[in-house]
N, CA, C and O atoms as a Tripos MOL2 file, in Angstrom:
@<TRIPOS>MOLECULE
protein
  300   299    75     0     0
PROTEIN
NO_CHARGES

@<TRIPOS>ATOM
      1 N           1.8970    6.0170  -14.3270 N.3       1 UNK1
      2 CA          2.4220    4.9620  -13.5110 C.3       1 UNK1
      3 C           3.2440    5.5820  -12.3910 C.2       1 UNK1
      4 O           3.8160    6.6160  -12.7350 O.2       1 UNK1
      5 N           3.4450    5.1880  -11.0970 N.am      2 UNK2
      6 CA          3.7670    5.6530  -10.2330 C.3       2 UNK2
      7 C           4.7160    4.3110   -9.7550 C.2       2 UNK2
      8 O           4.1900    3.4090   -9.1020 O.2       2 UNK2
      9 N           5.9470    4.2660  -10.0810 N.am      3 UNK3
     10 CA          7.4930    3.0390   -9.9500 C.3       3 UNK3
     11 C           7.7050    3.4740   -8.3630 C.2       3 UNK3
     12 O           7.1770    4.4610   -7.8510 O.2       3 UNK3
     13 N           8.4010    2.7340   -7.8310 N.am      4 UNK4
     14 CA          9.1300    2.6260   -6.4130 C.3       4 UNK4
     15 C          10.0480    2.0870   -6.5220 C.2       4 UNK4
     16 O           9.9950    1.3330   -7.4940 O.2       4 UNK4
     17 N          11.1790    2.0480   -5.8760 N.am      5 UNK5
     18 CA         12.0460    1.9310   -5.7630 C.3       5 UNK5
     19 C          13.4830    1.6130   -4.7170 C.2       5 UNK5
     20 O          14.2050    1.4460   -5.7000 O.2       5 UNK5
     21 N          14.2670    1.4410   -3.7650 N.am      6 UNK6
     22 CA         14.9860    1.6240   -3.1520 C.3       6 UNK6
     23 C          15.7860    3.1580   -3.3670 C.2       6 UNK6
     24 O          15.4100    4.2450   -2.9290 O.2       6 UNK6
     25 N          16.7940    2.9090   -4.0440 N.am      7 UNK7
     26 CA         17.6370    3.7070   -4.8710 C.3       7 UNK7
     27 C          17.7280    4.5760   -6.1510 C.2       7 UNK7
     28 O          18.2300    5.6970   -6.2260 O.2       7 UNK7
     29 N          17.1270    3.8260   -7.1890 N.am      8 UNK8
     30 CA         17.3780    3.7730   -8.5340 C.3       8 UNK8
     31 C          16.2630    4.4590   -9.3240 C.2       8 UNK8
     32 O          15.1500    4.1590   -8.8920 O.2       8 UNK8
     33 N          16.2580    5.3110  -10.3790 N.am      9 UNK9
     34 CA         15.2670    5.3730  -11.2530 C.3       9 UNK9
     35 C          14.9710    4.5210  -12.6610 C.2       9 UNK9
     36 O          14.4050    5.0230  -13.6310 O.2       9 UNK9
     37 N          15.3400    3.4660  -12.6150 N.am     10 UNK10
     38 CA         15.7390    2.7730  -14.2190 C.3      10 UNK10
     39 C          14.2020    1.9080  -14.7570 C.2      10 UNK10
     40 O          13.8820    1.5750  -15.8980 O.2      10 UNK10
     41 N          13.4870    1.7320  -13.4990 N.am     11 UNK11
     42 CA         12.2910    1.5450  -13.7200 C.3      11 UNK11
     43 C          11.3960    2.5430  -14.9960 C.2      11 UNK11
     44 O          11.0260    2.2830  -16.1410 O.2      11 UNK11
     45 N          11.2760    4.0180  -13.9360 N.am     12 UNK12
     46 CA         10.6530    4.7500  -14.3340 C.3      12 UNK12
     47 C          11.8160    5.2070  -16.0220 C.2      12 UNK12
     48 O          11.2830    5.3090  -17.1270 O.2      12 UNK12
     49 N          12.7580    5.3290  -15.8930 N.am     13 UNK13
     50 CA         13.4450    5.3570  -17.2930 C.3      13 UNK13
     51 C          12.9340    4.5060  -18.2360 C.2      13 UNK13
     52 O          12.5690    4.9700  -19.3160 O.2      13 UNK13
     53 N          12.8440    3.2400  -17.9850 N.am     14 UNK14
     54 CA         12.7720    2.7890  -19.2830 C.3      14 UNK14
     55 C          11.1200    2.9870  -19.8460 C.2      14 UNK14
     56 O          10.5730    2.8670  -20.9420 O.2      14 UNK14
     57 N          10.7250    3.3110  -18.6360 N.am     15 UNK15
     58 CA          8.9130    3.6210  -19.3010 C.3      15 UNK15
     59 C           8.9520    5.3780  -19.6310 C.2      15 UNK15
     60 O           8.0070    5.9200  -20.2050 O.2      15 UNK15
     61 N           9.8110    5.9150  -19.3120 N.am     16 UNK16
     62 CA          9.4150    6.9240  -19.8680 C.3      16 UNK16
     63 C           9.9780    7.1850  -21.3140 C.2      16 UNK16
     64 O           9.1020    7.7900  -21.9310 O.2      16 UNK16
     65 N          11.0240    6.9880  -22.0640 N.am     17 UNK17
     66 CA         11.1110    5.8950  -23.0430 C.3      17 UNK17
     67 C           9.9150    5.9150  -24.6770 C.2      17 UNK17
     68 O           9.8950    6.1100  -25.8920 O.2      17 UNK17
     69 N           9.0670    5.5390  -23.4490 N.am     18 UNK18
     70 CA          7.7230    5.2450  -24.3810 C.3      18 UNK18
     71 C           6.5010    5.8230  -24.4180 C.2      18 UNK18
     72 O           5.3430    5.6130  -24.7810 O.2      18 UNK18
     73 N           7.7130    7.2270  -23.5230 N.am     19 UNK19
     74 CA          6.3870    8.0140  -23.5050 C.3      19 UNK19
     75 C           5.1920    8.2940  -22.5910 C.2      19 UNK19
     76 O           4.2350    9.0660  -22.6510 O.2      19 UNK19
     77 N           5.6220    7.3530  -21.7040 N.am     20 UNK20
     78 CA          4.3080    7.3260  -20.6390 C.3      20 UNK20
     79 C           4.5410    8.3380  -19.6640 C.2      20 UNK20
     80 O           5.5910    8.9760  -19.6030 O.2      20 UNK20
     81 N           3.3230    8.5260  -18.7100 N.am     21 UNK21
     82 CA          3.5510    9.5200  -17.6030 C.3      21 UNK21
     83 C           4.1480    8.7340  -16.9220 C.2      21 UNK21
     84 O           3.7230    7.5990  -17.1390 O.2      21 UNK21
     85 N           5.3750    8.7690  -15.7830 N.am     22 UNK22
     86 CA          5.8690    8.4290  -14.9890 C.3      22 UNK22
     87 C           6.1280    9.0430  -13.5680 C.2      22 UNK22
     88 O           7.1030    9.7780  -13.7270 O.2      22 UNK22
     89 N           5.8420    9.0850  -12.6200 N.am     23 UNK23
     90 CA          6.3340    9.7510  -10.7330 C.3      23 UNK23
     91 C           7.2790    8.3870  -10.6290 C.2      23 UNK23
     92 O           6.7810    7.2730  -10.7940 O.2      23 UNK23
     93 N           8.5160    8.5560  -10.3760 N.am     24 UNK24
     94 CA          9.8070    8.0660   -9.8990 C.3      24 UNK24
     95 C           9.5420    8.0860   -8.1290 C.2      24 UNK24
     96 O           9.4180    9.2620   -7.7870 O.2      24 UNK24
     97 N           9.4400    7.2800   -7.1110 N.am     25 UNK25
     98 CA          9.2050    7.1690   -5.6610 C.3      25 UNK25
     99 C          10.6410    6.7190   -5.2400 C.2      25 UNK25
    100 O          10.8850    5.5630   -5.5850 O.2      25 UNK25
    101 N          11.6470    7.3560   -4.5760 N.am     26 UNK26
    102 CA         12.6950    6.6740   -4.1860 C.3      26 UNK26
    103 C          12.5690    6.3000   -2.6460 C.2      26 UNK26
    104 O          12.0550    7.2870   -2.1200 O.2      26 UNK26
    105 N          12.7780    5.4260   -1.7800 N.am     27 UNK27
    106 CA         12.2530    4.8650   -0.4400 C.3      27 UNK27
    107 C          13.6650    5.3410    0.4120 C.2      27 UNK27
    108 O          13.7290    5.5620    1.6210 O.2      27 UNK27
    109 N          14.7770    5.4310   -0.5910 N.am     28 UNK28
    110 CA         16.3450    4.9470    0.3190 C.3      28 UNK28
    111 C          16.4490    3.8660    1.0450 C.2      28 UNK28
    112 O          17.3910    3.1650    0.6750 O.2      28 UNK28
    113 N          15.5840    3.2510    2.3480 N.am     29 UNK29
    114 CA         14.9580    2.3060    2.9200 C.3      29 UNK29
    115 C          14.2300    1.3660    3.0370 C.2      29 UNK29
    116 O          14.4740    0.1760    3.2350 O.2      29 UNK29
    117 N          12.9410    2.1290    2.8630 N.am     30 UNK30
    118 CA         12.1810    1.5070    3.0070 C.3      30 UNK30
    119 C          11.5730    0.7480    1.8080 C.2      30 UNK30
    120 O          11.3890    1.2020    0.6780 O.2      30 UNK30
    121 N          11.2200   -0.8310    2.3880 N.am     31 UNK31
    122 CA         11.2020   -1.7330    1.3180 C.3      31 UNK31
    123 C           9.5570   -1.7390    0.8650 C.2      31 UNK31
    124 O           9.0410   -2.7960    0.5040 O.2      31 UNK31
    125 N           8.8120   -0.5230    0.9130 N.am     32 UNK32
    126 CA          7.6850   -0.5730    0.1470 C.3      32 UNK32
    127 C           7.0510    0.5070   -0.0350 C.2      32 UNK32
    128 O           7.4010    1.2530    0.8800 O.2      32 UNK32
    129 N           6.0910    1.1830   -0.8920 N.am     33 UNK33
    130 CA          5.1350    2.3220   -0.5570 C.3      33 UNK33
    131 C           4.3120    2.3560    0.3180 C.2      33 UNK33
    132 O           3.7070    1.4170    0.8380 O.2      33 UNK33
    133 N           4.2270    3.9330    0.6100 N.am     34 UNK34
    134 CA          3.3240    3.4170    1.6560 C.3      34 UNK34
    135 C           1.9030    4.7690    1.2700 C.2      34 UNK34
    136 O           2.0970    5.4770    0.2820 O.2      34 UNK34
    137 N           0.7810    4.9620    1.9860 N.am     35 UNK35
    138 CA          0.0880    5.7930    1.6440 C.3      35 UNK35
    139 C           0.3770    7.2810    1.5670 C.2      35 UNK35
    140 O          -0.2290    8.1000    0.8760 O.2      35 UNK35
    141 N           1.0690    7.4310    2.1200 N.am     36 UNK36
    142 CA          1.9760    8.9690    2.3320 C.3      36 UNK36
    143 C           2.6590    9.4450    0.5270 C.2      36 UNK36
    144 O           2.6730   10.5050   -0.0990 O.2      36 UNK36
    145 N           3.1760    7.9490    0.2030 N.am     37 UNK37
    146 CA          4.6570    8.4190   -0.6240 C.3      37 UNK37
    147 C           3.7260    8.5770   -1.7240 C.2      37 UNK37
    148 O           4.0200    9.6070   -2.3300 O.2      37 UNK37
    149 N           2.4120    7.8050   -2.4000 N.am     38 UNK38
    150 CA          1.5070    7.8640   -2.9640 C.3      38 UNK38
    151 C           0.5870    9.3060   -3.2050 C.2      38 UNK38
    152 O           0.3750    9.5950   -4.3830 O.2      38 UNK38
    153 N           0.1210   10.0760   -2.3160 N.am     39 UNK39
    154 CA         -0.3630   10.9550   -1.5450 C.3      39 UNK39
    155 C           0.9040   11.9330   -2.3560 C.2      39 UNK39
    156 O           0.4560   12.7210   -3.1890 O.2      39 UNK39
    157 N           1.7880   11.9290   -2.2450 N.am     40 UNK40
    158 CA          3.4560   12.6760   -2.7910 C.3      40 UNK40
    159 C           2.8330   13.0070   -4.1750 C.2      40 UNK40
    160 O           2.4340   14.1140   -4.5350 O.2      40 UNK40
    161 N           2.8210   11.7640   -4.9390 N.am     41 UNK41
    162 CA          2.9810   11.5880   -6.1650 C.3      41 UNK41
    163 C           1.8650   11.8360   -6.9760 C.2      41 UNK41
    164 O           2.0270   12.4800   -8.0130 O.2      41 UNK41
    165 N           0.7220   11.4090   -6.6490 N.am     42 UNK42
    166 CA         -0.5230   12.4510   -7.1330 C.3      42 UNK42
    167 C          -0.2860   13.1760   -8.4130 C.2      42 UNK42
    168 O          -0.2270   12.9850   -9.6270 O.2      42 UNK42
    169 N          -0.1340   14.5270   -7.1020 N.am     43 UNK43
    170 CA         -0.3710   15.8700   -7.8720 C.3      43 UNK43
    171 C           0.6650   16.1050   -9.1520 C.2      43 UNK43
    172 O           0.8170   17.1240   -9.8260 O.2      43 UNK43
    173 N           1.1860   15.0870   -9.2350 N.am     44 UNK44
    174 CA          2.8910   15.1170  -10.3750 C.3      44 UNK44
    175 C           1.4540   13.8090  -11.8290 C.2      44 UNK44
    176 O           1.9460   13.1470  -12.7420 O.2      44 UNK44
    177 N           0.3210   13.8350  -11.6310 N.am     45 UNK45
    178 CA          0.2070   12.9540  -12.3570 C.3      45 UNK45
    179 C          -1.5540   13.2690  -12.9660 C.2      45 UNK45
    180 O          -2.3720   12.5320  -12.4150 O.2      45 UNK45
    181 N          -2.0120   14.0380  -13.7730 N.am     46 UNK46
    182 CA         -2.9630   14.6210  -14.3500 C.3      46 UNK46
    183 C          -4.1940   13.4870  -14.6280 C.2      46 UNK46
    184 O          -4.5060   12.8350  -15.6240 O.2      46 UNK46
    185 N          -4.5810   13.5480  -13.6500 N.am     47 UNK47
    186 CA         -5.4770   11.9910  -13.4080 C.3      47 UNK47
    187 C          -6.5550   12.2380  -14.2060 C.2      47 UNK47
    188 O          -7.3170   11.3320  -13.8700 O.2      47 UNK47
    189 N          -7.1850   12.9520  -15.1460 N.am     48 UNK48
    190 CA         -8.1310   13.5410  -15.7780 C.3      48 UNK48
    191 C          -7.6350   12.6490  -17.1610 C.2      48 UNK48
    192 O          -8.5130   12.0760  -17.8060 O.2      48 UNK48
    193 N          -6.3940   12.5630  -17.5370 N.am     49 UNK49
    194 CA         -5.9380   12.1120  -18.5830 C.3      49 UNK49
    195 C          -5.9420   10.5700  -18.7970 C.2      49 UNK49
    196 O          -6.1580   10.0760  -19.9040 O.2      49 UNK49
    197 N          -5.6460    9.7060  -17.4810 N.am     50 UNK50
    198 CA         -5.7150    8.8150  -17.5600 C.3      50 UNK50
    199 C          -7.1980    7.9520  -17.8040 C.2      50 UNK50
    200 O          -8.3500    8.3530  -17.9670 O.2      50 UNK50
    201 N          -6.4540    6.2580  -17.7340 N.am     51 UNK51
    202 CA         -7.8720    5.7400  -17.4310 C.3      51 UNK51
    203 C          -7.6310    4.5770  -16.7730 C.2      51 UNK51
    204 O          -8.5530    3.7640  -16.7100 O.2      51 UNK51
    205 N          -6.4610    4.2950  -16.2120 N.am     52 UNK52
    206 CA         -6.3050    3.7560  -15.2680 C.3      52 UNK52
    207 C          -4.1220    3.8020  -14.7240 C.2      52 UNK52
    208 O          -3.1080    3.7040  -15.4150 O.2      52 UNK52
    209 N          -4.3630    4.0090  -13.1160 N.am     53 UNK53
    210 CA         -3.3090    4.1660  -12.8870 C.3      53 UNK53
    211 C          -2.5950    2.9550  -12.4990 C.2      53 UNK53
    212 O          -3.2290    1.9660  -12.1290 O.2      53 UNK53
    213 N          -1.1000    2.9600  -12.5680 N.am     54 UNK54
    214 CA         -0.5310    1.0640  -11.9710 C.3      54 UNK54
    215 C           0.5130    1.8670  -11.4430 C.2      54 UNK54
    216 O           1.1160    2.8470  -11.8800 O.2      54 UNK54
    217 N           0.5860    1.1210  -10.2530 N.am     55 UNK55
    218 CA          1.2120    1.6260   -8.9230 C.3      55 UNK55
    219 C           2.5420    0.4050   -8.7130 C.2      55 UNK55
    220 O           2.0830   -0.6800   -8.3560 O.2      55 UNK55
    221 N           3.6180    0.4140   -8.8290 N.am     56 UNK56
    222 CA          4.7310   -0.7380   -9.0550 C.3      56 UNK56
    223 C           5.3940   -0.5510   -7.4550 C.2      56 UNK56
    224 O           6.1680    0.3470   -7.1230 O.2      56 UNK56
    225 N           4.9090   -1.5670   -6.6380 N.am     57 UNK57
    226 CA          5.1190   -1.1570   -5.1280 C.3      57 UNK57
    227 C           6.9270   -2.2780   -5.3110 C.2      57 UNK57
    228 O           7.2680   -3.1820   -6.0730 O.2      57 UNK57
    229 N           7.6000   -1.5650   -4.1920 N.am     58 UNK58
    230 CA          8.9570   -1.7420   -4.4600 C.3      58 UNK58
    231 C           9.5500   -3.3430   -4.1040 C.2      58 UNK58
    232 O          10.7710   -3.4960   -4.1440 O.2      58 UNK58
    233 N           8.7610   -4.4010   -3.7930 N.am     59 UNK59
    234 CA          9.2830   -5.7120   -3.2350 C.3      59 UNK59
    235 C          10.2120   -6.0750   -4.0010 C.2      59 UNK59
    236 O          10.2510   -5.5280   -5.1030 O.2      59 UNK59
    237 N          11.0200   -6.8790   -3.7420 N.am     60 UNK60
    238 CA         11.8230   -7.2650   -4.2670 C.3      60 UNK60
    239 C          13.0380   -8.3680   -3.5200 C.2      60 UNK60
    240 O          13.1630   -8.3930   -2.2950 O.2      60 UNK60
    241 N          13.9340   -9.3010   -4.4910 N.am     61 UNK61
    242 CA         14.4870  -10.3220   -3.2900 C.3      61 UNK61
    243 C          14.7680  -10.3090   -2.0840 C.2      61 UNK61
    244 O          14.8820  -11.2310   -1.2760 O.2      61 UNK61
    245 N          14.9600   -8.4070   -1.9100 N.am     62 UNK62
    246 CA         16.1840   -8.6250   -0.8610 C.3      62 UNK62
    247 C          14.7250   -7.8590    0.4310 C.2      62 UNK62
    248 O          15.0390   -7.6190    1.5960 O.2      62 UNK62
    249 N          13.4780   -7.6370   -0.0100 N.am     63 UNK63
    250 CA         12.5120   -7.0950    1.2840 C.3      63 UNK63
    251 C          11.5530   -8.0220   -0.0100 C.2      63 UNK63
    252 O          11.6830   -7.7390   -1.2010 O.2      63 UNK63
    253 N          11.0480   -8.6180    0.2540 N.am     64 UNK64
    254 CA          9.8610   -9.3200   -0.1300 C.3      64 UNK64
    255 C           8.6670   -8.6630    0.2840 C.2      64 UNK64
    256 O           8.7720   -8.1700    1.4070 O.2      64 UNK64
    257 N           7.2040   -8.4490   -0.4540 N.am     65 UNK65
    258 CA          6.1830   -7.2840    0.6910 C.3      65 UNK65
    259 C           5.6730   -9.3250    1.1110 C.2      65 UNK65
    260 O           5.7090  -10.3320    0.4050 O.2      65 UNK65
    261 N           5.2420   -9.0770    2.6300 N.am     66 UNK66
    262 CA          4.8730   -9.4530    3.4990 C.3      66 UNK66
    263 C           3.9340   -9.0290    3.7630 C.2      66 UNK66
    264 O           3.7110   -8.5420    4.8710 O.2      66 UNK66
    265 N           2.9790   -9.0970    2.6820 N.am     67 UNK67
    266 CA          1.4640   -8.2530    3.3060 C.3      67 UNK67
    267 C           0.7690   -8.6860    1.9670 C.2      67 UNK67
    268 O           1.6000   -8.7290    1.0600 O.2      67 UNK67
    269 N          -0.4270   -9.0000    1.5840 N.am     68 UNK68
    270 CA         -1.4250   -9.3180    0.5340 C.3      68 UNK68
    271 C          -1.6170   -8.1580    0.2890 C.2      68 UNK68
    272 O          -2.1350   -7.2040    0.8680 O.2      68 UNK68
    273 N          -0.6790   -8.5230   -1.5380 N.am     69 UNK69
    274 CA         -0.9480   -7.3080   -2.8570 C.3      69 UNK69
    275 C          -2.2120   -6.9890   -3.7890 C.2      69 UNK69
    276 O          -2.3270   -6.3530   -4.8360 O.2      69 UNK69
    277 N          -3.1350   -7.7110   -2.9590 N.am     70 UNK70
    278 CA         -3.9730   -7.9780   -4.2110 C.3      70 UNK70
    279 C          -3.9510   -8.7180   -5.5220 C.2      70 UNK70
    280 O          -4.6420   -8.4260   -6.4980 O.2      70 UNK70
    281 N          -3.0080   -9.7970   -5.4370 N.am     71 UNK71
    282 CA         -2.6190  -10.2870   -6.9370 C.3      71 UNK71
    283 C          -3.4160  -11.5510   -7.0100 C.2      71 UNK71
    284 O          -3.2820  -12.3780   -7.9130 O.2      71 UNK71
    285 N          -4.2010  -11.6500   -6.0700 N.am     72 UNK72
    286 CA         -5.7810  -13.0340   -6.3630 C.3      72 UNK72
    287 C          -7.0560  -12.4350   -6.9260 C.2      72 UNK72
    288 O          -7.9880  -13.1350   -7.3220 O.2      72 UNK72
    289 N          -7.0580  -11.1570   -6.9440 N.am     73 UNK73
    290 CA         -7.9540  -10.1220   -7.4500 C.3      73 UNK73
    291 C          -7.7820  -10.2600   -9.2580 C.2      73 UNK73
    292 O          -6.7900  -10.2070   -9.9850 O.2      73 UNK73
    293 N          -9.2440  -10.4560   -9.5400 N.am     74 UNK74
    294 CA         -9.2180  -10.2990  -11.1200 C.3      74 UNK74
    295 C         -10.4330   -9.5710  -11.5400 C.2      74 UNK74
    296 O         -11.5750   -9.6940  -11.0970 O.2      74 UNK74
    297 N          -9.9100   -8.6450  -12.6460 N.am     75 UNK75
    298 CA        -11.2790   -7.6410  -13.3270 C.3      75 UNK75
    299 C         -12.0490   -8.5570  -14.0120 C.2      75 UNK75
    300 O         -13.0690   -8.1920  -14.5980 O.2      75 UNK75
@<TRIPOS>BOND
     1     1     2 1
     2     2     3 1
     3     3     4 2
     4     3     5 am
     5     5     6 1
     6     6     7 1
     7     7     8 2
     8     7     9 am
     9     9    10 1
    10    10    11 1
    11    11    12 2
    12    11    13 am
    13    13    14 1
    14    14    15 1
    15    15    16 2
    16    15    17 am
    17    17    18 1
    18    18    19 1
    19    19    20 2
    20    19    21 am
    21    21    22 1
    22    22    23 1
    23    23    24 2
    24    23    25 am
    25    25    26 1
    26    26    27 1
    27    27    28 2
    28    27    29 am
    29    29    30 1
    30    30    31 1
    31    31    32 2
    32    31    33 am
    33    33    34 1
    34    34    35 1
    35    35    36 2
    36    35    37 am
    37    37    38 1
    38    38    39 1
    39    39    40 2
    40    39    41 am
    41    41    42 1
    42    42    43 1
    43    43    44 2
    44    43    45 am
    45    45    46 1
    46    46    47 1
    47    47    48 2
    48    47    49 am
    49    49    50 1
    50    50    51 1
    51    51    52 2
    52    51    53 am
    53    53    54 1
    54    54    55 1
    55    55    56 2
    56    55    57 am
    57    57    58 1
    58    58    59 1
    59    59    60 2
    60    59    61 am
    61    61    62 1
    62    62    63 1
    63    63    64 2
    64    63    65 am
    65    65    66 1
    66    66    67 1
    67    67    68 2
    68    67    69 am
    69    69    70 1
    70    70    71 1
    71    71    72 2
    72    71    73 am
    73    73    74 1
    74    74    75 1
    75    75    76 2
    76    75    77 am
    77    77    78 1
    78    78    79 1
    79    79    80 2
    80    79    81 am
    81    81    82 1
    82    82    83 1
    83    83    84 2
    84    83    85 am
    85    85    86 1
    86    86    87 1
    87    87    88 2
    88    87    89 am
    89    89    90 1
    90    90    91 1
    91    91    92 2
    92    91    93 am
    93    93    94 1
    94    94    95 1
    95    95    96 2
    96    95    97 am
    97    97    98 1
    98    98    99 1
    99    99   100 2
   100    99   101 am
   101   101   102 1
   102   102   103 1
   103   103   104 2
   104   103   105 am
   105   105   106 1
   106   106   107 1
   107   107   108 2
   108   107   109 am
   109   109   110 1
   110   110   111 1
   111   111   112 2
   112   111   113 am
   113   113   114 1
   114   114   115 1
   115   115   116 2
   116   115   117 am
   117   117   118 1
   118   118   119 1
   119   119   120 2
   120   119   121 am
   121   121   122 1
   122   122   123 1
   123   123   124 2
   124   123   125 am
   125   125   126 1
   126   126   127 1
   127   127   128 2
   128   127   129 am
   129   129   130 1
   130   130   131 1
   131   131   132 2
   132   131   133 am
   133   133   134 1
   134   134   135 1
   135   135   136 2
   136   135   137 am
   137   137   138 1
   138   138   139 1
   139   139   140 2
   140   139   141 am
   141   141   142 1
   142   142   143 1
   143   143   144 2
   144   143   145 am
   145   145   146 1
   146   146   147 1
   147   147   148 2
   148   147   149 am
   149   149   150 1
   150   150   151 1
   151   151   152 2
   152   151   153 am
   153   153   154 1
   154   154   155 1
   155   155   156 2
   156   155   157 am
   157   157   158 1
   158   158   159 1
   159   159   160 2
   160   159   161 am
   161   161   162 1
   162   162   163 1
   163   163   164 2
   164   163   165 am
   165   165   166 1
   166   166   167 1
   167   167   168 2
   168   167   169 am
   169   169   170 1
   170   170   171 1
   171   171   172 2
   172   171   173 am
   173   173   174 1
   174   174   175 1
   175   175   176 2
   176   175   177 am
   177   177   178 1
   178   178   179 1
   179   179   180 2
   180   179   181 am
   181   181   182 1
   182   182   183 1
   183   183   184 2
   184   183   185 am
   185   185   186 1
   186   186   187 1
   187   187   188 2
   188   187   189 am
   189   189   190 1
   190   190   191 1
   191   191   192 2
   192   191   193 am
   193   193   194 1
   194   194   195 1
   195   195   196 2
   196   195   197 am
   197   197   198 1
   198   198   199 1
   199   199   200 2
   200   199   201 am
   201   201   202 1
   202   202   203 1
   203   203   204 2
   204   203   205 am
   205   205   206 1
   206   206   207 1
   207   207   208 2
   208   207   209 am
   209   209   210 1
   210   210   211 1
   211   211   212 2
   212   211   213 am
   213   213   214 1
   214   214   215 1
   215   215   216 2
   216   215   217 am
   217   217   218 1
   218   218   219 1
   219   219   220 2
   220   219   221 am
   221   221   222 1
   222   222   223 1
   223   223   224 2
   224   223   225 am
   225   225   226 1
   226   226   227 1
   227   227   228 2
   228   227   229 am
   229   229   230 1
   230   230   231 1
   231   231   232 2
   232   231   233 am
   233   233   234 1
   234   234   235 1
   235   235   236 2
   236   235   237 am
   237   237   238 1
   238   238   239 1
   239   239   240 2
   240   239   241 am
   241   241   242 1
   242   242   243 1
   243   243   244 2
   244   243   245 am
   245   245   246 1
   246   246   247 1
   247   247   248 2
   248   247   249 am
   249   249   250 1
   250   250   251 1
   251   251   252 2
   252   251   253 am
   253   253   254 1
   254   254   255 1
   255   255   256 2
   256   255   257 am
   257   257   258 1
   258   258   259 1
   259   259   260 2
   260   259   261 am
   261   261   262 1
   262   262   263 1
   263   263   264 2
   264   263   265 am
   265   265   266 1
   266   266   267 1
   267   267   268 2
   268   267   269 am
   269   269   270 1
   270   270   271 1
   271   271   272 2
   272   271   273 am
   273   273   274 1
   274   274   275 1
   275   275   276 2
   276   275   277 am
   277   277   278 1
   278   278   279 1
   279   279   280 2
   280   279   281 am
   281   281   282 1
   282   282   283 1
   283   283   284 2
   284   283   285 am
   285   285   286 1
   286   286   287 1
   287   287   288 2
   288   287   289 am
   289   289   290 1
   290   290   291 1
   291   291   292 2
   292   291   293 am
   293   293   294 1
   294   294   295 1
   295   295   296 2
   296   295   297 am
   297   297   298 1
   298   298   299 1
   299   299   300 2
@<TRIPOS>SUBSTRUCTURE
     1 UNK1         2 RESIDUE 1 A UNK
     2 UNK2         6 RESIDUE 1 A UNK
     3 UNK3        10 RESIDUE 1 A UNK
     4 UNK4        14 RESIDUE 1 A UNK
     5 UNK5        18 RESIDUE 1 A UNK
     6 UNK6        22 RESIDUE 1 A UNK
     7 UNK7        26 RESIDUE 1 A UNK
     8 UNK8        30 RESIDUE 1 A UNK
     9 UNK9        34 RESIDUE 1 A UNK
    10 UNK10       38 RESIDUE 1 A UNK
    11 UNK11       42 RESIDUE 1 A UNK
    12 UNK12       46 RESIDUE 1 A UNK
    13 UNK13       50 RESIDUE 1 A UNK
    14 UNK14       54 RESIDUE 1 A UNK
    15 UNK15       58 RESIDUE 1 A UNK
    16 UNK16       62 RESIDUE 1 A UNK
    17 UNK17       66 RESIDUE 1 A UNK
    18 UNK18       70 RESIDUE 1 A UNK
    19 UNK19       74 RESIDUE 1 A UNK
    20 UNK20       78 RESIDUE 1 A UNK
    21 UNK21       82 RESIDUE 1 A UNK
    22 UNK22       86 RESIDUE 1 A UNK
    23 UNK23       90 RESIDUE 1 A UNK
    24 UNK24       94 RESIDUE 1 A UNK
    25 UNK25       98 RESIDUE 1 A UNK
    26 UNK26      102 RESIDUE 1 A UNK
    27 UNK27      106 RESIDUE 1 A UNK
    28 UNK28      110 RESIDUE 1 A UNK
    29 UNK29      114 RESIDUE 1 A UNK
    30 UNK30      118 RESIDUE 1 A UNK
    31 UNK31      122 RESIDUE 1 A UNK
    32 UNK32      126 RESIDUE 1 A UNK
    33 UNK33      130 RESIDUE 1 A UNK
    34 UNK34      134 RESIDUE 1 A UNK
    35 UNK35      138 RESIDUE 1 A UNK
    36 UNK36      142 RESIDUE 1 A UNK
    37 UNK37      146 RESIDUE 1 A UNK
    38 UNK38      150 RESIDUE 1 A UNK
    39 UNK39      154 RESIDUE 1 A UNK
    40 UNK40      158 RESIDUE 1 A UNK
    41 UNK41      162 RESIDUE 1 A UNK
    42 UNK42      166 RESIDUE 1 A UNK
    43 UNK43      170 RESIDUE 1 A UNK
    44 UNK44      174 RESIDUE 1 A UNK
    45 UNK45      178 RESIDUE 1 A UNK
    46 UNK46      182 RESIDUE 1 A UNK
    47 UNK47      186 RESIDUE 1 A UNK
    48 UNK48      190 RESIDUE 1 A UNK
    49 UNK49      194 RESIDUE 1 A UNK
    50 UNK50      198 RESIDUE 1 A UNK
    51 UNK51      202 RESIDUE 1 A UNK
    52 UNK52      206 RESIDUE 1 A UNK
    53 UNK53      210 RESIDUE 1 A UNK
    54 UNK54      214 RESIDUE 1 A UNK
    55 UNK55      218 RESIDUE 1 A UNK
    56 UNK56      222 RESIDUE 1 A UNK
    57 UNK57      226 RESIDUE 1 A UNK
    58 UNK58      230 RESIDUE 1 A UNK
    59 UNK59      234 RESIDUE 1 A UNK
    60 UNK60      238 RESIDUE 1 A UNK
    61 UNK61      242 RESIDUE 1 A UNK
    62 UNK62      246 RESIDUE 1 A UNK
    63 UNK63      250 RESIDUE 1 A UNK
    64 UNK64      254 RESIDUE 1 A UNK
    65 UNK65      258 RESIDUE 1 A UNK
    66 UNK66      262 RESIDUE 1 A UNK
    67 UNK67      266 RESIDUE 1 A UNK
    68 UNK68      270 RESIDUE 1 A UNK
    69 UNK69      274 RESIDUE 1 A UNK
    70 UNK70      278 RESIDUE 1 A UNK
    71 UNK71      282 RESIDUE 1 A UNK
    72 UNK72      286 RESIDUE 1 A UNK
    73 UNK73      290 RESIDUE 1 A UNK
    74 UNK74      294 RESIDUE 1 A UNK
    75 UNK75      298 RESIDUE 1 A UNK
């Protein structure tokens, strides 16, 4: 899983926790991921192992994403 964030790592804490792979993305700013910070985080994440990755993009009350997340999309 690859968390985002503003500031904070407590996301990626409590999942790691349980064990999971976790990349921690801190923005300082900016209120979302972007393809770059992704691109970062990768190589921190043994994609051979997985079987599917979830990407936790940083919106939240205070920057809402303003852009279609894909969340009308169903497998």
């Amino acid at each position: 899983m690859i968390t985002g964030d503003l500031e904070t790592s407590r996301d990626a804490e409590r999942l790691q926790k349980h064990k999971l792979p976790v990349v921690q993305l801190t923005t300082g700013s900016a209120c979302h991921l972007d393809a770059n910070m992704i691109t970062y985080a990768l190589p921190h994440i043994d994609l051979k192992k997985i079987d599917i990755l979830i990407i936790e993009n940083v919106g939240n009350l205070v920057c809402p994403a303003g852009f279609k997340l894909g969340r009308t999309t169903r497998l």
